[in-house]
C-alpha positions as CSV (number, residue, x, y, z in Angstrom):
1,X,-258.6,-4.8,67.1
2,X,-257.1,-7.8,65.2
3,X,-253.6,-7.5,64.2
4,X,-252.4,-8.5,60.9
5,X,-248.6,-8.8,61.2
6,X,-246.8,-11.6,60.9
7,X,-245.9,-13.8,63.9
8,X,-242.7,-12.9,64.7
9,X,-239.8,-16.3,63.9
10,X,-239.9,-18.4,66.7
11,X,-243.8,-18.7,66.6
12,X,-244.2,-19.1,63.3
13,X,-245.7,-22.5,62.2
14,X,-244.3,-24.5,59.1
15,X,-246.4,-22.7,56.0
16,X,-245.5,-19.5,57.6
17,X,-241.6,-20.2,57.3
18,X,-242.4,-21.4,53.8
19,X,-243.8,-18.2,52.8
20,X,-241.0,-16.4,54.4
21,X,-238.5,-18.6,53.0
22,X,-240.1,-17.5,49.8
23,X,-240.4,-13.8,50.4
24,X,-236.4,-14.2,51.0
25,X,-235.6,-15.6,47.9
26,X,-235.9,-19.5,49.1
27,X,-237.8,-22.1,47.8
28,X,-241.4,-23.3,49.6
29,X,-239.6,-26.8,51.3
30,X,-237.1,-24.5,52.8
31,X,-239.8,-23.2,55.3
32,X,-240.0,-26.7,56.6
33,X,-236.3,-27.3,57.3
34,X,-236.3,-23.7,58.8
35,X,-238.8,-24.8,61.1
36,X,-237.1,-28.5,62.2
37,X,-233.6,-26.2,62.7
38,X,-235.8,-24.0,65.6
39,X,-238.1,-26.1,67.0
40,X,-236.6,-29.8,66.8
41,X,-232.9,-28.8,67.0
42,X,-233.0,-25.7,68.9
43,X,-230.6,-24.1,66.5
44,X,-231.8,-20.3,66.2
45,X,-229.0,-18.6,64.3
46,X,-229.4,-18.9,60.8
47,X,-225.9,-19.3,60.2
48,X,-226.4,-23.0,61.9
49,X,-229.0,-23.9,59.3
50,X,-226.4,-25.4,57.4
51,X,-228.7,-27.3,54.9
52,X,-230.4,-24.2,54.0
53,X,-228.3,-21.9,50.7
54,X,-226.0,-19.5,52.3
55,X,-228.1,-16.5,50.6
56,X,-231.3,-17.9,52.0
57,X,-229.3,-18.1,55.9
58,X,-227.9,-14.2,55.1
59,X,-231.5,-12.9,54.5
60,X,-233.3,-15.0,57.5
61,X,-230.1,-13.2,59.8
62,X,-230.8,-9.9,57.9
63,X,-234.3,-10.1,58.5
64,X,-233.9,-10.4,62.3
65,X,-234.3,-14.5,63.2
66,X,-232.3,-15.1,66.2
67,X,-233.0,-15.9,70.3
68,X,-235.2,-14.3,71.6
69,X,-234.2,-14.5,75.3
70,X,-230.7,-15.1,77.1
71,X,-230.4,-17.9,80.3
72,X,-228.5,-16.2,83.6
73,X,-227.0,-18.7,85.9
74,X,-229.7,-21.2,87.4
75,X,-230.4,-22.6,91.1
76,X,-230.5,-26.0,91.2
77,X,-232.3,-27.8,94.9
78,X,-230.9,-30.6,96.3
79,X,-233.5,-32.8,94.7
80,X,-231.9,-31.8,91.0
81,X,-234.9,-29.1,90.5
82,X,-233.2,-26.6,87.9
83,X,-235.1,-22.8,88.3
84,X,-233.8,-20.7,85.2
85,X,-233.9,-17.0,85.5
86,X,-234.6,-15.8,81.7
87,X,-234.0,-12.4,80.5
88,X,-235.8,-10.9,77.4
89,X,-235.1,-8.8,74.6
90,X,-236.5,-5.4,76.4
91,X,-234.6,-6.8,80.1
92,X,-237.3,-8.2,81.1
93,X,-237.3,-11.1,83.1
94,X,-239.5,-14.7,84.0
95,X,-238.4,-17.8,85.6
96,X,-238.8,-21.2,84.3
97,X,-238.5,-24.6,86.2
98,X,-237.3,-28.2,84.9
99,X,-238.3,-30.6,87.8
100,X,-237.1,-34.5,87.0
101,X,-239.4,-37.5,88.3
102,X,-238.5,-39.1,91.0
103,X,-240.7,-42.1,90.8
104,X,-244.2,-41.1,90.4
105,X,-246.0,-41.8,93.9
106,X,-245.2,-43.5,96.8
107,X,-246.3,-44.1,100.3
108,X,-245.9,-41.5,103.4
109,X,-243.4,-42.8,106.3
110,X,-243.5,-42.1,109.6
111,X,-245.5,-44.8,109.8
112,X,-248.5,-43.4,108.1
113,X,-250.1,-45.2,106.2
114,X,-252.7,-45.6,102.6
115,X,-251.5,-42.2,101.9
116,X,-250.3,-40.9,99.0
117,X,-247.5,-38.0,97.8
118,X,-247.4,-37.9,94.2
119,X,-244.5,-36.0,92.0
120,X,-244.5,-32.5,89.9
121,X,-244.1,-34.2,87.1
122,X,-247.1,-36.8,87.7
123,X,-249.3,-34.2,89.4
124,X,-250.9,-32.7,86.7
125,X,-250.2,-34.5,83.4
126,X,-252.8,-37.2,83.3
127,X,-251.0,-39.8,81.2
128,X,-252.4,-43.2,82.7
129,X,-253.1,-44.7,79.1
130,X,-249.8,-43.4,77.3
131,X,-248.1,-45.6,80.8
132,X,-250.2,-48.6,79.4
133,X,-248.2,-48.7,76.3
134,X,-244.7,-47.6,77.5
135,X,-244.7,-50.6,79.6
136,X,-246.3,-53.2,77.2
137,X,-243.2,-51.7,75.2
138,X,-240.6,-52.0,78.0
139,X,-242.6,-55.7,78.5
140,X,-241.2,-56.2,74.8
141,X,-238.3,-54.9,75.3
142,X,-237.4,-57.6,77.9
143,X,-238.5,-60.5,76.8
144,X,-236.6,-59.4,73.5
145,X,-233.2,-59.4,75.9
146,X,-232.9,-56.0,75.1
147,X,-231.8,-54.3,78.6
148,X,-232.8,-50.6,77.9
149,X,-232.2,-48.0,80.3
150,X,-234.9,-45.6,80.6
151,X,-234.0,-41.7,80.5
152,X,-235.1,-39.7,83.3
153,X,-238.6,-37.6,82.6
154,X,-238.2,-33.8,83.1
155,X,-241.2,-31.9,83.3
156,X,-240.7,-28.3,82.8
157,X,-242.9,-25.2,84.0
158,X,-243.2,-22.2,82.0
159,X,-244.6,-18.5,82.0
160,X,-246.9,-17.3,80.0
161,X,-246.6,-13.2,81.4
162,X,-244.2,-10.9,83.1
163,X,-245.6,-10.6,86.4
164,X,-249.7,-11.8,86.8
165,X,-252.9,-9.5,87.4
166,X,-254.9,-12.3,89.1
167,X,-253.7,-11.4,92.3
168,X,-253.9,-14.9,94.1
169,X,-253.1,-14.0,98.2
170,X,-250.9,-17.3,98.3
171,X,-248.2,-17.0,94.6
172,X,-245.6,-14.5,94.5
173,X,-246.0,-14.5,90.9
174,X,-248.4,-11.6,90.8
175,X,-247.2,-9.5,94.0
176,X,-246.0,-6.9,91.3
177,X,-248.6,-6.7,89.3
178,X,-248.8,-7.8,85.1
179,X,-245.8,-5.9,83.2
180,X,-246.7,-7.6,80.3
181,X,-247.3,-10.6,78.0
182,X,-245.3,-13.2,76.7
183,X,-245.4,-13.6,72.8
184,X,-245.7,-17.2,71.8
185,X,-242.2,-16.8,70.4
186,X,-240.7,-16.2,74.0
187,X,-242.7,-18.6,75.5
188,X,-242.1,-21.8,73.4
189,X,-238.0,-20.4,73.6
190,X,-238.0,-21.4,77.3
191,X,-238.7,-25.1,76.1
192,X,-236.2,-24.9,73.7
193,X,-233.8,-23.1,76.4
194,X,-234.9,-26.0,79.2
195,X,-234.5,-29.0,77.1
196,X,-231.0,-27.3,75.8
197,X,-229.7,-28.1,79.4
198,X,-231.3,-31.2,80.5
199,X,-228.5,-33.6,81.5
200,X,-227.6,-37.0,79.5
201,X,-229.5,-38.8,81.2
202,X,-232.7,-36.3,81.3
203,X,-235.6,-36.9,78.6
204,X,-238.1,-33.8,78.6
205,X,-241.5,-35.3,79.1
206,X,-243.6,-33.1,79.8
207,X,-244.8,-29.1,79.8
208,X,-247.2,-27.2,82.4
209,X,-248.6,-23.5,81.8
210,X,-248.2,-23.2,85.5
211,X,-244.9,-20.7,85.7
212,X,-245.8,-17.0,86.0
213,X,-249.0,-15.6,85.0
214,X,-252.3,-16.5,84.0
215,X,-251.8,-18.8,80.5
216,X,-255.7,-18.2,79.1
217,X,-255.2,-14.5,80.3
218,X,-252.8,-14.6,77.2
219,X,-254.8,-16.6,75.1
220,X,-253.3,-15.9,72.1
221,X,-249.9,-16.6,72.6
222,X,-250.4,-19.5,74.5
223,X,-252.9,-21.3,71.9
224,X,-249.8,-20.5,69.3
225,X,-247.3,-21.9,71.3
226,X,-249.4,-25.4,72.5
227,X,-249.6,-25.4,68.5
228,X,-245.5,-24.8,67.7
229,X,-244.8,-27.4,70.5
230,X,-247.3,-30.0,69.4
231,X,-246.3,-29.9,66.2
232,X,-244.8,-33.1,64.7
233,X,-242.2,-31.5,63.1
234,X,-240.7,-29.1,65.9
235,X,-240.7,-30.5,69.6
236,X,-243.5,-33.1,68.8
237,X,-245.1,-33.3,72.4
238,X,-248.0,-34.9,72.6
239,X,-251.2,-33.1,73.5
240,X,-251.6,-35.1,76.4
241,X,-247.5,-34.3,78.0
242,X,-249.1,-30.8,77.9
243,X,-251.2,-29.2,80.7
244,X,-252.4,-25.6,80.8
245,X,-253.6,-24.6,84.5
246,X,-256.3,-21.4,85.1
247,X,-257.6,-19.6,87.7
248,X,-261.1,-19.9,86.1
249,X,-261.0,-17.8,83.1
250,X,-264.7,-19.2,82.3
251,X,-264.8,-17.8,78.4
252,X,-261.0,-18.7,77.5
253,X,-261.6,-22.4,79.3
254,X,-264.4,-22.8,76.6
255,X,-262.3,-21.3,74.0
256,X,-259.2,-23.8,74.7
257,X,-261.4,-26.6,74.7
258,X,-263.4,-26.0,71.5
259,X,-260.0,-24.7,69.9
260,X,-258.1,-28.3,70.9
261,X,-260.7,-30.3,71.3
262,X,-260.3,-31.4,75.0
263,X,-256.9,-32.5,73.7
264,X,-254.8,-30.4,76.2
265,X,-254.5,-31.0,79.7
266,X,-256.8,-28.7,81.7
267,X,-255.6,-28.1,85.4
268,X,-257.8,-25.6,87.9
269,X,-256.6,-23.4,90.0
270,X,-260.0,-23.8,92.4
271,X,-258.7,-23.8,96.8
272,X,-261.8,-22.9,97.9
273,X,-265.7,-25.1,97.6
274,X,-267.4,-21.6,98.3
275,X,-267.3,-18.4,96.8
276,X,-266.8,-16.4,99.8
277,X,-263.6,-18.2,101.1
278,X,-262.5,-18.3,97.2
279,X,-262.9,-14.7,96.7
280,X,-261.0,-14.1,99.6
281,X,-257.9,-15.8,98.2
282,X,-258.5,-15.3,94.9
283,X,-259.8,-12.0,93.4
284,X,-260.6,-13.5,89.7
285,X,-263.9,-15.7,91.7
286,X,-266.0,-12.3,92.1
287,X,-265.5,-11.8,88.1
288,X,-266.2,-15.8,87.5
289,X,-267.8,-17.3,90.7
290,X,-268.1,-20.8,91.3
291,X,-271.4,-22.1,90.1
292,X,-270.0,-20.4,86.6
293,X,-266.9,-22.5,86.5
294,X,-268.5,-25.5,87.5
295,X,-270.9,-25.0,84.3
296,X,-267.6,-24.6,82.3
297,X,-265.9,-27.5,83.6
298,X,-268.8,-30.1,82.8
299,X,-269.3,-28.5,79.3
300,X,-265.2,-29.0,78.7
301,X,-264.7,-31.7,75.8
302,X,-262.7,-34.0,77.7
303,X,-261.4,-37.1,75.7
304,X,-262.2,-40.8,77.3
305,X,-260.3,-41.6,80.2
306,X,-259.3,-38.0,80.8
307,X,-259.7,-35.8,84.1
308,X,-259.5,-32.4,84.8
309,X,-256.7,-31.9,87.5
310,X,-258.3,-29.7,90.5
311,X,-255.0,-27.5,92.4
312,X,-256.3,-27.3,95.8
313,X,-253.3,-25.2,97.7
314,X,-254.0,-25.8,101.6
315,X,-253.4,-21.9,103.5
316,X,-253.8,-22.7,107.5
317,X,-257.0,-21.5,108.7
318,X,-258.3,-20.3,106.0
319,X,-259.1,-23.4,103.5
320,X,-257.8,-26.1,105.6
321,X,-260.6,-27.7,107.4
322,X,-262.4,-31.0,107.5
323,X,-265.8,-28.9,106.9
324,X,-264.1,-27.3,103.8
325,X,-263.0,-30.9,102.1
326,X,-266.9,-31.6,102.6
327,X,-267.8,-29.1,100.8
328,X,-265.3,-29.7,98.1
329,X,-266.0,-33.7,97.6
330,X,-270.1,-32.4,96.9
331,X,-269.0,-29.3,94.8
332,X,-266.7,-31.6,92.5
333,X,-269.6,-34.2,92.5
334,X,-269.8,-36.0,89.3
335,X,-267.1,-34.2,87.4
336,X,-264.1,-36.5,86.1
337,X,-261.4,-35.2,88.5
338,X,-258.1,-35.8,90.1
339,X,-257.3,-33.2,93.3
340,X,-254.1,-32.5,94.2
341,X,-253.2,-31.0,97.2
342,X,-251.1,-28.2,97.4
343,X,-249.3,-27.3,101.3
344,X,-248.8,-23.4,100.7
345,X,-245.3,-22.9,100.0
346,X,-243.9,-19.8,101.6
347,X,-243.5,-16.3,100.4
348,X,-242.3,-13.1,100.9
349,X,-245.0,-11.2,100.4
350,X,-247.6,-13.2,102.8
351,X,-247.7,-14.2,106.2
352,X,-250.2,-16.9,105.4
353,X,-248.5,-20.5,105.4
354,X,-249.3,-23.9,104.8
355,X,-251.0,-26.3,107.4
356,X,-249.6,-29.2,109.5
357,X,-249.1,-32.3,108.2
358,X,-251.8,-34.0,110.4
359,X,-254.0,-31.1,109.3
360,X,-253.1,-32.2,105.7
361,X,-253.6,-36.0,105.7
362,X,-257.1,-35.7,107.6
363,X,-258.0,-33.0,104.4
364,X,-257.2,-35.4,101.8
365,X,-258.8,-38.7,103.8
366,X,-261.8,-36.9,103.3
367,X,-261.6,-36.7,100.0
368,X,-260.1,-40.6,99.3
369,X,-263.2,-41.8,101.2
370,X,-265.4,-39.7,99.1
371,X,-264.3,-41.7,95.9
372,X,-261.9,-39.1,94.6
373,X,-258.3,-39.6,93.4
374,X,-256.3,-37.3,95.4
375,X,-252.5,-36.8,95.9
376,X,-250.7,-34.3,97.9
377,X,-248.1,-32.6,95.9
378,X,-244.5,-33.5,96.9
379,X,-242.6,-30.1,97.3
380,X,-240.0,-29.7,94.4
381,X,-237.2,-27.1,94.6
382,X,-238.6,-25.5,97.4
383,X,-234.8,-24.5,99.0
384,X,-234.3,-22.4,95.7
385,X,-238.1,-21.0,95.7
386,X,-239.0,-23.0,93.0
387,X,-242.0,-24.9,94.4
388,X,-245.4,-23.8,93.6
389,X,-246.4,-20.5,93.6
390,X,-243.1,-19.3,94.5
391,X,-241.8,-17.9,90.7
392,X,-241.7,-14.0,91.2
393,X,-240.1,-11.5,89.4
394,X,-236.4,-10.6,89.9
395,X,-236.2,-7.7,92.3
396,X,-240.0,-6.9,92.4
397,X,-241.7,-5.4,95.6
398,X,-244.9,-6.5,96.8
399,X,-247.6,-3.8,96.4
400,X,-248.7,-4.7,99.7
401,X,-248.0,-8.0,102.2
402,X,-251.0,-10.0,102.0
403,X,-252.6,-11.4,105.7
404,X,-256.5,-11.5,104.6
405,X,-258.7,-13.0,106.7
């Protein structure tokens, strides 16, 4: 049943603040000022809004507008990875990650060669034509004697639920179980949160959906915040810095797509080229097999010169083989992709692990001499478990310690 409340403050979108700036006694350009003081400035106390009438700030604090979540101390890696433990109005708790570039990709050593590692904050973000211009811009910028330094790009991952029902043998995410969702409100607070604590010399670039839980599982509040951090008036990211990542919600993929219009970044979770091996490690394939998601992924609006990022995390013995990266350069056949691939990262709750690196190179020369773009994700904050598929909820217990065959 459709709810007709009002979205609570921090997800509301400009006209909604206008008619709530009304409602408290305001005037209708109020809403718009209301809106640049959350969402561009980060200021969520009304007593901050100090261009706003001191009776309209007193009703807005009356009426409840204020944070929505509180930062605890952080772990940051030795790479300058920052994980931030959030807490929520009812306790409860997600994690969110800022991971700063390093320098996009670069070559392998140890004396391997034609390789390629590429960055969290390059991995899924497909931005190759927004590059074009920043550097025809720096270009300018040089020739005009103008030495600029450019500010480090900070990507940040967020949640999008308490916990995660998908169930994926290999992310500690969903080891616990779903608690609950995220509003839109507390998810597009982490951005503001994140970005609060870059450092000078940090620039937030870009955002992926790929923190706790399922993003298109909570379609609702995660189509209103891709709208409230879009927005040219708030955080104004553009739709391409933006990448949501599923685990094959067939239905929601078509939703987000006609909803946006291929604008946002669309990143699969796929790691398996066969439904048996897929619904081995991933529960949500028995629901939406592969030939389904396939259909979905061709019929996605994509914009020209976009891809559809495939997540390909490598579990030893199980996904890993030279006979399984066949079968995923013929399933992928055709589709505008770039694969990256994921070395499991560790976790408590499993006993499976990633394979060697030998294991890992011959996987993605498969898939280079099959025509295909693909990088193998550099591990990011992995000494704090912040790397992929490591985010878990503070204090939860596995329901049971995963070793499938």
């Amino acid at each position: 049943m459709k709810s007709d409340a009002a979205p609570p403050p921090l997800a509301r979108l400009p006209d909604e603040w206008s008619a709530e700036a009304v409602r408290l006694g305001g005037r209708t350009f109020h809403g718009k000022q209301i809106f640049r003081w959350v969402m561009a400035r980060g200021v969520a106390e009304p007593s901050g809004m100090t261009d706003l009438p001191r009776p309209l700030r007193e009703a807005l604090a009356a009426s409840g507008v204020g944070p929505v979540l509180t930062v605890l101390p952080g772990m940051r890696a030795a790479d300058r990875t920052r994980k931030l433990l959030v807490r929520l109005a009812d306790g409860a708790t997600v994690e969110t990650v800022l991971i700063p570039g390093v320098s996009g990709v670069r070559r392998l050593g140890q004396g391997v060669q034609d390789e390629w590692l590429e960055d969290a904050d390059a991995a899924s973000v497909d931005d190759s034509e927004d590059d074009e211009v920043e550097e025809a811009e720096r270009t300018n910028d040089r020739g005009a004697g103008d030495a600029k330094v450019q500010p480090l790009r900070v990507t940040q991952c967020i949640s999008t639920q308490v916990g995660c029902a998908m169930g994926c043998v290999f992310c500690a995410s969903g080891v616990a179980g779903l608690k609950r969702h995220l509003g839109a409100d507390e998810i597009v607070a982490q951005v503001l949160a994140g970005r609060a604590l870059l450092d000078d010399d940090e620039q937030l670039r870009n955002v992926v959906y790929m923190g706790m839980g399922e993003p298109l599982h909570n379609y609702g509040a995660t189509a209103r915040s891709l709208r409230l951090l879009t927005h040219p008036d708030g955080v104004g990211l553009s739709s391409r810095r933006v990448t949501v990542s599923t685990s094959g919600l067939v239905p929601e993929i078509a939703r987000l797509g006609q909803d946006f219009g291929g604008q946002i970044g669309l990143a699969i979770s796929l790691h398996a080229a066969d439904d048996e091996t897929r619904g081995r490690l991933m529960p949500i394939n028995k629901k939406y097999p592969l030939k389904a998601l396939m259909e979905g992924l061709r019929a996605y609006p994509l914009p020209r010169r976009r891809r559809i990022t495939i997540e390909y995390t490598l579990v030893a013995g199980r996904n890993d083989g030279v006979a399984e990266a066949r079968k995923l350069a013929t399933l992928l056949r055709g589709l505008p992709v770039k694969i990256n691939l994921i070395p499991m990262n560790p976790i408590e709750a499993s006993a499976l692990g990633p394979p060697g690196a030998a294991g890992t190179l011959d996987f993605q020369r498969v898939l280079v001499d099959a025509g295909y773009s693909c990088f193998i994700r550099r591990r990011r904050g992995d000494d704090v478990a912040a790397a992929c598929g490591q985010l878990a909820l503070l204090g939860a217990k596995p329901k049971v310690r995963v070793n499938r065959g």
